[in-house]
gemmi code that builds the backbone of each chain (N, CA, C; Angstrom):
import gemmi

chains = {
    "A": [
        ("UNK", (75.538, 150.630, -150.883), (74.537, 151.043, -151.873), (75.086, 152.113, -152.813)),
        ("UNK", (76.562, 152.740, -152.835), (77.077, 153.779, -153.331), (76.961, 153.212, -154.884)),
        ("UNK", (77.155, 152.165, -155.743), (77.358, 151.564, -156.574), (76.396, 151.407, -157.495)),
        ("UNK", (75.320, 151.537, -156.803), (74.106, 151.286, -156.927), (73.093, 152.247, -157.459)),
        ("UNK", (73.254, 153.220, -156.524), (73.055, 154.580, -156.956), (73.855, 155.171, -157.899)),
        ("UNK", (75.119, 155.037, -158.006), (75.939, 155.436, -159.072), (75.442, 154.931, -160.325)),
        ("UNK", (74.863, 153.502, -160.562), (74.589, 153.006, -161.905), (73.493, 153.674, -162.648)),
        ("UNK", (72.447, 153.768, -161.121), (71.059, 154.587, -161.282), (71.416, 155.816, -161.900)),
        ("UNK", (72.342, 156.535, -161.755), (72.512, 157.871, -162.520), (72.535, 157.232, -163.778)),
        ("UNK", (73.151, 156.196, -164.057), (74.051, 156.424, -165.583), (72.591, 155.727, -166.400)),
        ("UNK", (71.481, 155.297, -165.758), (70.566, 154.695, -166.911), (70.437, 155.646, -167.726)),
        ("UNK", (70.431, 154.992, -169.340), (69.841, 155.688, -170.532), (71.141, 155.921, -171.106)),
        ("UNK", (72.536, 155.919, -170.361), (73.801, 155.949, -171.193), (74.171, 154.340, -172.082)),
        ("UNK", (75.145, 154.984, -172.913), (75.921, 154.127, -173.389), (76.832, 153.142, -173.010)),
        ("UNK", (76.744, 152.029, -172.308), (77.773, 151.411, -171.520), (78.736, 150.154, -172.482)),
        ("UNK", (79.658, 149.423, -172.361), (80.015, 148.182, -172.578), (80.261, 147.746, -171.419)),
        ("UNK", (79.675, 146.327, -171.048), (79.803, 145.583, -169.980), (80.288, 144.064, -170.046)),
        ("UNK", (81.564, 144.399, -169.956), (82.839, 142.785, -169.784), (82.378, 141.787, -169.118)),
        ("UNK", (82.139, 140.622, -169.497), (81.668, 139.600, -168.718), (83.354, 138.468, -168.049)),
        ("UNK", (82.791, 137.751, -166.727), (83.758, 137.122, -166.715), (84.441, 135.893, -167.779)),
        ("UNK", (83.725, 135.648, -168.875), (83.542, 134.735, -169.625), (84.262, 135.359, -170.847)),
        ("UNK", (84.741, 136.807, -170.790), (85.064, 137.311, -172.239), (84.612, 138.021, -172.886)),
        ("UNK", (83.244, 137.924, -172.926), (81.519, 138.727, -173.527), (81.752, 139.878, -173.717)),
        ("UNK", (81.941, 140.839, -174.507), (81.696, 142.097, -173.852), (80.876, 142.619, -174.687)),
        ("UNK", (79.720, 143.082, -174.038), (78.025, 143.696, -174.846), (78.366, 145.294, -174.571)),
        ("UNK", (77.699, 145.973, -176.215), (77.622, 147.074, -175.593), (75.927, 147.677, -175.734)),
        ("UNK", (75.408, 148.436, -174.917), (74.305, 148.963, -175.124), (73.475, 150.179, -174.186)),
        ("UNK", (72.555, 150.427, -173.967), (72.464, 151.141, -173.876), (71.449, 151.069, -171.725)),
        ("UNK", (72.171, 151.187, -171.318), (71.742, 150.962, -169.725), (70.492, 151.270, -169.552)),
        ("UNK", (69.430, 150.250, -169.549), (67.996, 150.249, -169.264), (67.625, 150.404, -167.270)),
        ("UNK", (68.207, 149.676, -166.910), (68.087, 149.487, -165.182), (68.864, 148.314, -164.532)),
        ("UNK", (69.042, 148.940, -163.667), (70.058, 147.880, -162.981), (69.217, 147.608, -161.345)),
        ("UNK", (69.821, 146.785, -160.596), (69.154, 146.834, -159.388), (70.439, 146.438, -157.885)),
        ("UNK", (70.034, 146.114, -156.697), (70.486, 145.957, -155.465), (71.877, 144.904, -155.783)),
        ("UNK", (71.927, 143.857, -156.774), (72.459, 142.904, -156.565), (73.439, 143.123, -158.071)),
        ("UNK", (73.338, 144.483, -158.373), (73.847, 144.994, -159.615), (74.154, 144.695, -161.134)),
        ("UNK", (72.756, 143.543, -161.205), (72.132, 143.139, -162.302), (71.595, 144.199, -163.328)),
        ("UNK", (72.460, 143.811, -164.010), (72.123, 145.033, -165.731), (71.049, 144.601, -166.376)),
        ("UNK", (70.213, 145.629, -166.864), (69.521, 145.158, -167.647), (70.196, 146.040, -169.067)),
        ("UNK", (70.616, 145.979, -170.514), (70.866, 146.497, -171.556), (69.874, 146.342, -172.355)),
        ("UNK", (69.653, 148.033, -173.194), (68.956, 147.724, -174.252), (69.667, 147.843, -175.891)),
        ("UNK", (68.914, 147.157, -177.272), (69.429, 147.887, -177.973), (71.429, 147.477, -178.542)),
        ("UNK", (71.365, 146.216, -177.587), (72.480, 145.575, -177.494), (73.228, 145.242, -178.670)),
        ("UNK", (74.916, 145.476, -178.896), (75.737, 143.686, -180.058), (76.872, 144.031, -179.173)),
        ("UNK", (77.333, 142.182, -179.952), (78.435, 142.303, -178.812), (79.548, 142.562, -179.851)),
        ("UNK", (80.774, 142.865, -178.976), (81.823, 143.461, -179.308), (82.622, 142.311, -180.224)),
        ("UNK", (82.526, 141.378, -180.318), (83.388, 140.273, -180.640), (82.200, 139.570, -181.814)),
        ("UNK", (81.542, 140.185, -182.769), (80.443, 139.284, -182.692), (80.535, 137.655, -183.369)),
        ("UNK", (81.682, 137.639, -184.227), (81.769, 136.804, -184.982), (82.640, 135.284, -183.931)),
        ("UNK", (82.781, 135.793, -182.816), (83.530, 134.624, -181.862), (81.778, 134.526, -181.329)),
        ("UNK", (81.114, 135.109, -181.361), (79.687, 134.730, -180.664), (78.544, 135.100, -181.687)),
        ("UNK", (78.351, 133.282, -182.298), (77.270, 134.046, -183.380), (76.113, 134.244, -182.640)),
        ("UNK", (75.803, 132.947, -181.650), (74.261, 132.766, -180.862), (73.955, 134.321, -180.773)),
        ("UNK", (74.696, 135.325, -180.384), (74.476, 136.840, -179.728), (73.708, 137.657, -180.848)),
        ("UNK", (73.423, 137.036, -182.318), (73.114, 138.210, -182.863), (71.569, 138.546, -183.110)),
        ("UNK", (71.035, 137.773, -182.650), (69.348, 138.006, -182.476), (69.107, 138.417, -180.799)),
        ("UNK", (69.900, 138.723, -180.260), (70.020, 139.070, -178.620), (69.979, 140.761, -179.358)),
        ("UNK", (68.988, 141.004, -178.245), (68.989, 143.000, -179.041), (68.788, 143.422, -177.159)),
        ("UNK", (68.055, 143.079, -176.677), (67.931, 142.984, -174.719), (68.320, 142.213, -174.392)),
        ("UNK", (68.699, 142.227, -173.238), (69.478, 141.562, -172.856), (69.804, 141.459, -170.842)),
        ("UNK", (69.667, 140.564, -170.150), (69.531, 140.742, -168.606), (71.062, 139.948, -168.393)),
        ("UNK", (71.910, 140.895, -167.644), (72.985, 140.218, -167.016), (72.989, 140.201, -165.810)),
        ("UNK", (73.278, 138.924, -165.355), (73.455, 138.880, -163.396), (74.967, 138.947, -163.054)),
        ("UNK", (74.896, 140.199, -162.146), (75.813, 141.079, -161.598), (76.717, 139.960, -161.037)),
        ("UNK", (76.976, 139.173, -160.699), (77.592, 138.155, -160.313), (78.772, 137.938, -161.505)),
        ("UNK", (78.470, 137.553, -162.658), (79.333, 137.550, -163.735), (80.107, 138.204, -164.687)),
        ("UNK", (79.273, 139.475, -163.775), (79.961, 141.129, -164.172), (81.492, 141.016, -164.079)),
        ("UNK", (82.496, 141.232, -165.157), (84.156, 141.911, -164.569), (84.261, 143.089, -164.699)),
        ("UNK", (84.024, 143.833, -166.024), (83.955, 145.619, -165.976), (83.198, 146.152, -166.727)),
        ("UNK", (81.974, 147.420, -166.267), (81.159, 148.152, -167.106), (82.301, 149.572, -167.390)),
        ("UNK", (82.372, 149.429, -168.453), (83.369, 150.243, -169.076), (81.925, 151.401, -169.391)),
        ("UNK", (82.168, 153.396, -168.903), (81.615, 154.340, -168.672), (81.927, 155.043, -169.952)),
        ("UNK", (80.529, 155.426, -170.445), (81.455, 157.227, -171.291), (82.315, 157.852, -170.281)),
        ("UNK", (83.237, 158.554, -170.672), (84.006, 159.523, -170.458), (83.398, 160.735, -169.637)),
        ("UNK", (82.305, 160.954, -169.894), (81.633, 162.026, -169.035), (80.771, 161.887, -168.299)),
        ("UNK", (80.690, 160.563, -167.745), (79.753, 159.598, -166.824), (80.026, 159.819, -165.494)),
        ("UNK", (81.382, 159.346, -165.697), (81.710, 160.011, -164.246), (82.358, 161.023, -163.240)),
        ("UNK", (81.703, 161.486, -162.411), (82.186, 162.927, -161.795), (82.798, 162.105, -160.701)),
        ("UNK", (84.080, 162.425, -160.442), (85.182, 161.597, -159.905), (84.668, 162.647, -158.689)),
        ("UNK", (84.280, 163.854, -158.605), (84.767, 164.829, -156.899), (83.353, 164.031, -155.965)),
        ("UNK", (82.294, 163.906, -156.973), (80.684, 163.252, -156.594), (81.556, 162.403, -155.976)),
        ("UNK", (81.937, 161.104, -156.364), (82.186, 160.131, -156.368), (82.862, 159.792, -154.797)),
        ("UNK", (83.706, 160.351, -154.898), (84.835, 160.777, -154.018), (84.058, 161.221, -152.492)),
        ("UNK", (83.522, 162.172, -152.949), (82.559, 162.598, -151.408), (82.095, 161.744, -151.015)),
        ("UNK", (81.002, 160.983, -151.989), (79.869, 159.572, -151.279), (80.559, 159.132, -150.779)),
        ("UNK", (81.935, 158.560, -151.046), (82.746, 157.478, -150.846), (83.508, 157.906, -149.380)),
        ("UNK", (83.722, 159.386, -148.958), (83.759, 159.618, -147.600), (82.286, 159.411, -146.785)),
        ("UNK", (81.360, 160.064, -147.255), (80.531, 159.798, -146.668), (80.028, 158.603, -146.414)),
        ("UNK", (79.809, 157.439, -147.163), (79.595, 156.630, -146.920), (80.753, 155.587, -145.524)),
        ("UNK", (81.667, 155.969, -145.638), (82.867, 155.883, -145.131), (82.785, 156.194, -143.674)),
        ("UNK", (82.366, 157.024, -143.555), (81.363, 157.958, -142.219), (80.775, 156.960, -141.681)),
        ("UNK", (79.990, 156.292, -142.785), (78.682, 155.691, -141.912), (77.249, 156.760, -141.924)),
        ("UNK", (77.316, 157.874, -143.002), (76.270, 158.846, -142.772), (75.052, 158.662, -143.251)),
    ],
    "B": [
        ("UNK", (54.661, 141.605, -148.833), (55.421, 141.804, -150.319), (54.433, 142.480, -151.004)),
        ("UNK", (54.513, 143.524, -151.412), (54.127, 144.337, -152.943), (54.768, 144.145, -154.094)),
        ("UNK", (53.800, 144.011, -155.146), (53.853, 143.339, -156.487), (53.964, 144.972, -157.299)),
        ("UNK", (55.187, 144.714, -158.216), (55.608, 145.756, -159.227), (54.195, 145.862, -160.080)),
        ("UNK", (53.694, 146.820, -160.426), (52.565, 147.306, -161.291), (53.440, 146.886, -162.399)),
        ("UNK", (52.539, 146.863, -163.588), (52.697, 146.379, -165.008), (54.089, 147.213, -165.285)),
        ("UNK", (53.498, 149.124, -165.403), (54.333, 150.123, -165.873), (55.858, 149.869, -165.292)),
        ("UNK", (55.683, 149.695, -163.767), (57.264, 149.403, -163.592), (58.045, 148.472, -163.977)),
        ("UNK", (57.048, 147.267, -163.955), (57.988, 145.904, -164.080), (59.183, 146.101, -165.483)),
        ("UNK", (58.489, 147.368, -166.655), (59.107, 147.292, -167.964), (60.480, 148.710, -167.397)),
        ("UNK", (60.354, 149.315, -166.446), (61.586, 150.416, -166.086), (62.407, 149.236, -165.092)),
        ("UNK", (62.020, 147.928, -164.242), (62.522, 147.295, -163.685), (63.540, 146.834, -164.163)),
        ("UNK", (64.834, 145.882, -162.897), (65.712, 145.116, -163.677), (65.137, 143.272, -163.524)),
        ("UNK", (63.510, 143.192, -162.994), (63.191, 142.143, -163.251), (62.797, 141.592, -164.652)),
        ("UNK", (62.694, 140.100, -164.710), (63.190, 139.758, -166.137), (61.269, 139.703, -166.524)),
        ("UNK", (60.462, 140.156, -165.664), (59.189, 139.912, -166.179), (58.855, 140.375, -167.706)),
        ("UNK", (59.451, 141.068, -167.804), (59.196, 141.602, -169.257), (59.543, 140.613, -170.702)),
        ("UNK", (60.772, 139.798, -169.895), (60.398, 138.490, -170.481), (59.684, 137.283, -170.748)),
        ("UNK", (59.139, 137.722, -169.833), (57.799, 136.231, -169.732), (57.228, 135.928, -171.077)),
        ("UNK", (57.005, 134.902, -171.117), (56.520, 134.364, -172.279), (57.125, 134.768, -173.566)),
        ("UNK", (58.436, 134.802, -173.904), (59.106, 135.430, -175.074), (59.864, 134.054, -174.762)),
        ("UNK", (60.635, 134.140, -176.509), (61.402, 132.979, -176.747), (62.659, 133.756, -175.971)),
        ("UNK", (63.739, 133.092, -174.975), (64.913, 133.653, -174.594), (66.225, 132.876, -174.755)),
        ("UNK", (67.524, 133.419, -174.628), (68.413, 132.727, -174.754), (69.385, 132.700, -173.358)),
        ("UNK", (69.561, 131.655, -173.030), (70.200, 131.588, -171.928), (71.564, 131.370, -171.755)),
        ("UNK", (72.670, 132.167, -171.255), (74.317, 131.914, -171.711), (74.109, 131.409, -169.639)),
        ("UNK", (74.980, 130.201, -169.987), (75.046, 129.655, -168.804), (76.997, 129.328, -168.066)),
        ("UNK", (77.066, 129.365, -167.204), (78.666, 129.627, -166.854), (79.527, 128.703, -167.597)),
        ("UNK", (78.777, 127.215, -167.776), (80.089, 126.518, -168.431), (79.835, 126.635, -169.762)),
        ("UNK", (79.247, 127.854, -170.663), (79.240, 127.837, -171.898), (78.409, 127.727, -172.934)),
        ("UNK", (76.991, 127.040, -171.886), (75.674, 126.112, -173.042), (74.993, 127.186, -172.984)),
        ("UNK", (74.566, 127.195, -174.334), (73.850, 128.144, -174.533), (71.653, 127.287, -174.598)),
        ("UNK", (70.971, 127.775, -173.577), (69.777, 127.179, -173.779), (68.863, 128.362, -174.247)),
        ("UNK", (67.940, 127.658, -175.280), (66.938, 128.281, -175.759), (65.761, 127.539, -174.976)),
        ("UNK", (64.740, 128.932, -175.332), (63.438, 128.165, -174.767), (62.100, 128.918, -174.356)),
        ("UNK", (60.958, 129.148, -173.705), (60.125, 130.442, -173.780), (60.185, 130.324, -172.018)),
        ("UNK", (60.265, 131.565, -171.621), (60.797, 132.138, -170.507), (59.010, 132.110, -169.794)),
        ("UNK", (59.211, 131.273, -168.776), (58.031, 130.651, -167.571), (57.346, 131.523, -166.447)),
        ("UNK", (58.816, 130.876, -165.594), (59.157, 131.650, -164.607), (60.632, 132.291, -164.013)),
        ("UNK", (60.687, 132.565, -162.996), (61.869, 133.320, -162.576), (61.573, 133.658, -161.249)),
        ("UNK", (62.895, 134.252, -160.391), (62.915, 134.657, -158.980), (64.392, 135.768, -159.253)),
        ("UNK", (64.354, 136.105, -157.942), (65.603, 137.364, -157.506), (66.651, 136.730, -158.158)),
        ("UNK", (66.792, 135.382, -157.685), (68.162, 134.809, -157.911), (68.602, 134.230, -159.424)),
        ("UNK", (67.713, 134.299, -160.329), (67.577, 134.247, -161.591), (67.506, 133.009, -162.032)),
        ("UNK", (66.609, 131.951, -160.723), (66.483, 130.902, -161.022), (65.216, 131.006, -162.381)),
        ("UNK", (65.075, 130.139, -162.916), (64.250, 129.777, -164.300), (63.416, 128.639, -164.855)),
        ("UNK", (62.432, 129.002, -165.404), (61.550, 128.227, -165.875), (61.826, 128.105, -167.309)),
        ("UNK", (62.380, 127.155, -168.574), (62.169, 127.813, -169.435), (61.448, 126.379, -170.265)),
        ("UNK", (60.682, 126.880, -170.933), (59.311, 125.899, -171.696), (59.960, 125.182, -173.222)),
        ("UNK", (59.886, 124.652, -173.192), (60.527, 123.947, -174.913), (61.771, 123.905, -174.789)),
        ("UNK", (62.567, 124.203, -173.791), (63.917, 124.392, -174.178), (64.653, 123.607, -174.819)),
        ("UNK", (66.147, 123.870, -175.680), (66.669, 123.051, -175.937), (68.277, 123.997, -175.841)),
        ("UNK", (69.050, 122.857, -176.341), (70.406, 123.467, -176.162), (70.797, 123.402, -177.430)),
        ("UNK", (71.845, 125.084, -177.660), (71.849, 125.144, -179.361), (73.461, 124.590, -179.077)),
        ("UNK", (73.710, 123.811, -180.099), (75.654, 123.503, -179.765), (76.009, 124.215, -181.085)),
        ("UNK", (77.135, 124.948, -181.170), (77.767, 125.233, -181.949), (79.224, 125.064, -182.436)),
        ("UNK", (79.448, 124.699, -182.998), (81.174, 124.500, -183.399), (81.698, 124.533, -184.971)),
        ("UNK", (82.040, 125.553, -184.942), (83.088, 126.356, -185.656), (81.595, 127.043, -186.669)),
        ("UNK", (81.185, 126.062, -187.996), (80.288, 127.377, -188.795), (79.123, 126.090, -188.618)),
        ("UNK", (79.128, 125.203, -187.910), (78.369, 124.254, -187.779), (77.418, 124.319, -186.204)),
        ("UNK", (75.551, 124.040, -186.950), (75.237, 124.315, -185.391), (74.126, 123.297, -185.273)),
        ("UNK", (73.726, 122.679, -183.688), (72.489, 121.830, -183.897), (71.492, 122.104, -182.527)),
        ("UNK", (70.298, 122.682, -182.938), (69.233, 122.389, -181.831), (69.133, 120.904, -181.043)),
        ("UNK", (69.554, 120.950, -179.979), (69.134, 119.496, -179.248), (67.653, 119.842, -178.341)),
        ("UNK", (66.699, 119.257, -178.500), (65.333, 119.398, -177.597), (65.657, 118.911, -176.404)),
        ("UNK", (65.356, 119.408, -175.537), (65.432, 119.004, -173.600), (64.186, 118.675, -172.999)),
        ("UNK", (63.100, 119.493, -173.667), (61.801, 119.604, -172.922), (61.461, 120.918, -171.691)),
        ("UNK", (61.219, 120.368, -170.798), (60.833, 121.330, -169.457), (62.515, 121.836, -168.370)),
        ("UNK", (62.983, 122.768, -168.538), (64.108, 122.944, -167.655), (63.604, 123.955, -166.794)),
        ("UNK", (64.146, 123.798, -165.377), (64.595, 124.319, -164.200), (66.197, 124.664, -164.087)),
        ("UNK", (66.264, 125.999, -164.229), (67.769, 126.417, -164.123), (68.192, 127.329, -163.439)),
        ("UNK", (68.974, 126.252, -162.219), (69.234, 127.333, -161.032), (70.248, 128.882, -161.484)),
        ("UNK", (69.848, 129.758, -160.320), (70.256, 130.756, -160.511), (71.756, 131.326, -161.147)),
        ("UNK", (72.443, 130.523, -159.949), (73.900, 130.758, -160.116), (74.415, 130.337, -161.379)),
        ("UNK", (73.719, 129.351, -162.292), (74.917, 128.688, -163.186), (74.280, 130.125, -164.520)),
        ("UNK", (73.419, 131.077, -164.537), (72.862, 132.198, -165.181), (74.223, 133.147, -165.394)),
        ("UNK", (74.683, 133.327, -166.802), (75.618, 134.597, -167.246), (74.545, 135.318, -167.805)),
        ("UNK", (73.630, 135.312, -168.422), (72.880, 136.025, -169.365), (71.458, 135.509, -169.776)),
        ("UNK", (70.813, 136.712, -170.359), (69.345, 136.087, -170.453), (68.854, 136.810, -171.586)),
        ("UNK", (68.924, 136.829, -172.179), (68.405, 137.485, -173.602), (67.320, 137.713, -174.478)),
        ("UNK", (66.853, 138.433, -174.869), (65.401, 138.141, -175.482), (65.700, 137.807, -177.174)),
        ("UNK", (65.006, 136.812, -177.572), (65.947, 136.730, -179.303), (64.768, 137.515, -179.739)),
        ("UNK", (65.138, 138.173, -180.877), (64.373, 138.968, -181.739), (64.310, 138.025, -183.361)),
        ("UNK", (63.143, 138.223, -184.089), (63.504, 137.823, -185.409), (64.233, 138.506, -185.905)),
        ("UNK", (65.248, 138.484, -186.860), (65.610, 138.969, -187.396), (65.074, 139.196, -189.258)),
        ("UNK", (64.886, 137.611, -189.366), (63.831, 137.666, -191.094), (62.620, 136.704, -190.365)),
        ("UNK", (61.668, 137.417, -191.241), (60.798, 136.313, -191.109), (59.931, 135.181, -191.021)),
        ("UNK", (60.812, 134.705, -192.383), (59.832, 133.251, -192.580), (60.939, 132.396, -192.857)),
        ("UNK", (62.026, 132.949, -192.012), (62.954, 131.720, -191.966), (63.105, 130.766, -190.406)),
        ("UNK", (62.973, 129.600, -190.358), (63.736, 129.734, -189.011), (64.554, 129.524, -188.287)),
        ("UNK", (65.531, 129.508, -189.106), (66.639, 129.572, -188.377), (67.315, 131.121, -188.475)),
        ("UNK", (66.234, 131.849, -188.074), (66.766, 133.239, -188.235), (68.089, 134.099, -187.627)),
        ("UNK", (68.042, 133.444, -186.179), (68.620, 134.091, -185.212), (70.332, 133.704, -185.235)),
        ("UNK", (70.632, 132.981, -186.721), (72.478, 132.936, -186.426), (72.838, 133.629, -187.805)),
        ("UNK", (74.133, 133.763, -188.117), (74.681, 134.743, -189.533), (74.273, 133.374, -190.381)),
        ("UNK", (73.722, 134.039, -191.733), (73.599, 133.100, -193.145), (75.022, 131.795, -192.984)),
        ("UNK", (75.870, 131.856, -192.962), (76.772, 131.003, -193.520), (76.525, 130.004, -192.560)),
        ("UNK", (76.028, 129.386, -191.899), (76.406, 128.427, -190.361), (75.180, 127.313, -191.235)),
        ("UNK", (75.440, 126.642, -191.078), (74.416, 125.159, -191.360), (74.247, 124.544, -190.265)),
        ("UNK", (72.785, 124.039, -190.288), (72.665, 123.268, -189.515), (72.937, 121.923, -189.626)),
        ("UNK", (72.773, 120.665, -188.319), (73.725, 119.144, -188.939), (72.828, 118.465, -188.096)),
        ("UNK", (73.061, 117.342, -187.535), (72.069, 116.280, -187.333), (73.045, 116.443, -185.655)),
        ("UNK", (72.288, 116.030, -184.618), (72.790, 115.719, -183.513), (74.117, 115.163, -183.593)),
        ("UNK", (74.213, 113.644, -184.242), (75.542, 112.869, -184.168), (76.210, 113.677, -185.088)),
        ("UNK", (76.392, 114.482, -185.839), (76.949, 114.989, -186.827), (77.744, 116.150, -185.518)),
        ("UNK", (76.844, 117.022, -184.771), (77.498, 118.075, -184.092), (78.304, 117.537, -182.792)),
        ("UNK", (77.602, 116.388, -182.537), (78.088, 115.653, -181.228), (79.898, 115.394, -181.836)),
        ("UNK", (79.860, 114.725, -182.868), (81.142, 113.992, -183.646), (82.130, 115.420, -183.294)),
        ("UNK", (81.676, 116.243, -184.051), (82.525, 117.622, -184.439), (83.204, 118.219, -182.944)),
        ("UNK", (81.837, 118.386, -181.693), (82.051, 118.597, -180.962), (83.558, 117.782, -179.727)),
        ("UNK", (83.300, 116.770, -180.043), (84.435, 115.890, -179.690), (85.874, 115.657, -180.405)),
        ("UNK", (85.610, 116.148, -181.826), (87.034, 116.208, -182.201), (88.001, 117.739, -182.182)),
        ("UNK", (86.598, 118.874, -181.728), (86.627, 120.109, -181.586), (87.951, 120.010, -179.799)),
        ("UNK", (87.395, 118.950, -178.905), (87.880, 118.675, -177.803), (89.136, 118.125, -177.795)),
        ("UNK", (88.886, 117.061, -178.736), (90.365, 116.561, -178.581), (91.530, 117.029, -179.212)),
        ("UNK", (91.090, 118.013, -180.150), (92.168, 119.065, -180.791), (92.702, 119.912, -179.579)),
        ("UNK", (91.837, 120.668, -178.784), (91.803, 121.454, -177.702), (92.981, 120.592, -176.871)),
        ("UNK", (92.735, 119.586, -176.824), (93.378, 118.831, -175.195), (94.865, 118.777, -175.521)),
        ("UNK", (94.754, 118.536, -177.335), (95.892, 117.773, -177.900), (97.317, 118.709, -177.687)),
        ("UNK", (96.187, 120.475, -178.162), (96.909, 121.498, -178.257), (97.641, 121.634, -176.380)),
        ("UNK", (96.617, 121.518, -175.384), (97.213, 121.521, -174.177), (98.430, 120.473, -173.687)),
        ("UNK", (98.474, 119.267, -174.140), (99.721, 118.340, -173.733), (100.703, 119.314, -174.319)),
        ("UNK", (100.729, 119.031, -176.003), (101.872, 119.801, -176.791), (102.938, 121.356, -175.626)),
        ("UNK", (102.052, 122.176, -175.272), (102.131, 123.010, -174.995), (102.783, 122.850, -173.189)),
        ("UNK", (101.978, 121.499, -172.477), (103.258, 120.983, -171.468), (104.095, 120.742, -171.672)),
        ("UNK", (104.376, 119.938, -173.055), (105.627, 119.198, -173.061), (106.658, 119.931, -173.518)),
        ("UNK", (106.266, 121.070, -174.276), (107.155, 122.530, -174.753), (107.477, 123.038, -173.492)),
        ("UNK", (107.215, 123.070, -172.129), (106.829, 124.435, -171.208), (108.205, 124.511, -170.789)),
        ("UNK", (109.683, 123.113, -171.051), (110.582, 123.272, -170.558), (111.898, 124.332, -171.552)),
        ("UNK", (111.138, 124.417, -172.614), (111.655, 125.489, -173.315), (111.426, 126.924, -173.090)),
        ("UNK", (110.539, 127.143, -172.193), (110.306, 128.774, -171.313), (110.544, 129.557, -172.292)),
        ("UNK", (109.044, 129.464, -173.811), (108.640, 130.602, -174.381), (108.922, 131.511, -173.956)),
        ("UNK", (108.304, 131.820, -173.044), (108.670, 133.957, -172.358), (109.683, 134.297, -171.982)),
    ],
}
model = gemmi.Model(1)
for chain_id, residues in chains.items():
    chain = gemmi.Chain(chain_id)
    for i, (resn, *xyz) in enumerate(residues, 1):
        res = gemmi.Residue()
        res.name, res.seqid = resn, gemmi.SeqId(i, " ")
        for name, pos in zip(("N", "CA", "C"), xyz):
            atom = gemmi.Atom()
            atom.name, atom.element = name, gemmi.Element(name[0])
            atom.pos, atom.b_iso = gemmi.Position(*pos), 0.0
            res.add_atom(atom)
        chain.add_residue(res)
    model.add_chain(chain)
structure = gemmi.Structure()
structure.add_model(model)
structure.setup_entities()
């Protein structure tokens, strides 16, 4: 669930999220859930002219399954946070 | 089971907030389906009402009508809500330059779009003993 909770911090940031397909949307992290399905708001995609269908897409629901990388602001993540859960969880605590 | 109140369902990552909106569906092998969003489950299986499939190739595009689809979860990359963009056009939702064409017109394109593709893949075996890299 470390992943999970980690995303939960970042709602309301700025994300781009790489699809396995190429896609990469950027927008603005509305909620995500257990199975680490994005929801984006406020969305365009990065490529837009290789994807016209995308340009009346403004929300947008991705299933975490087809996720390859949610690329973070820079100040998103606290690597020492990170690091601890990741013992702790590690624990089993 | 407890049912998400209205207020959450819109902070949720369920797609209820789509219900009944026109949506666009990016599916794994590529098709893109339109259609007004029904139903749904966890697994992002789908209901979608009118649907049809938009084909596109190169600045050329064509609505094909389907009717009633059921679309299992897994073959789901994306789910989109289309927005208008103008309004008393309708083919609002692609850039000005793209025309639309007649089914056999996109079907044709679509197939010579393929066999260019395939043509480019032999070429590119039959080169492979020259070891580009």
């Amino acid at each position: 669930m470390l992943f999970f909770s980690y995303f939960k911090d970042l709602v309301g940031q700025e994300v781009t999220v790489e699809l396995k397909n190429d896609l990469a949307i950027r927008g603005t992290l509305h909620s995500v859930d257990q199975y680490l399905n994005i929801k984006l708001e406020n969305t365009r995609v990065v490529d837009q002219d290789k994807f016209p269908h995308m340009l009346s897409v403004r929300n947008c629901f991705i299933r975490g399954s087809v996720v390859r990388y949610v690329q973070l602001p820079p100040d998103g993540v606290d690597v020492d946070l990170l690091h601890d859960a990741a013992r702790r969880e590690a624990r089993g605590a | 089971m407890s049912w998400a109140g209205p207020e959450d369902i819109y902070l949720s990552t369920s797609l209820a907030s789509y219900l009944d909106r026109k949506i666009l569906v990016l599916l794994r092998d590529g098709r893109k389906l339109m259609g007004t969003l029904r139903s749904f489950d966890q697994f992002a299986n789908a209901v979608l009402e009118g649907a049809c499939e938009r084909v596109i190739v190169g600045e050329q595009y064509c609505d094909i009508p389907l009717g009633l689809y059921v679309i299992r979860g897994e073959n789901v990359v994306l789910i989109g809500e289309m927005v208008r963009l103008l309004l008393d056009t309708e083919r609002e939702e692609l850039p000005p330059h793209m025309i639309r064409v007649s089914e056999t017109e996109i079907k044709r394109a679509q197939k010579v779009e393929r066999e260019a593709g395939e043509l480019r893949g032999t070429m590119r075996k039959r080169m492979e003993f020259l070891d580009f890299d």
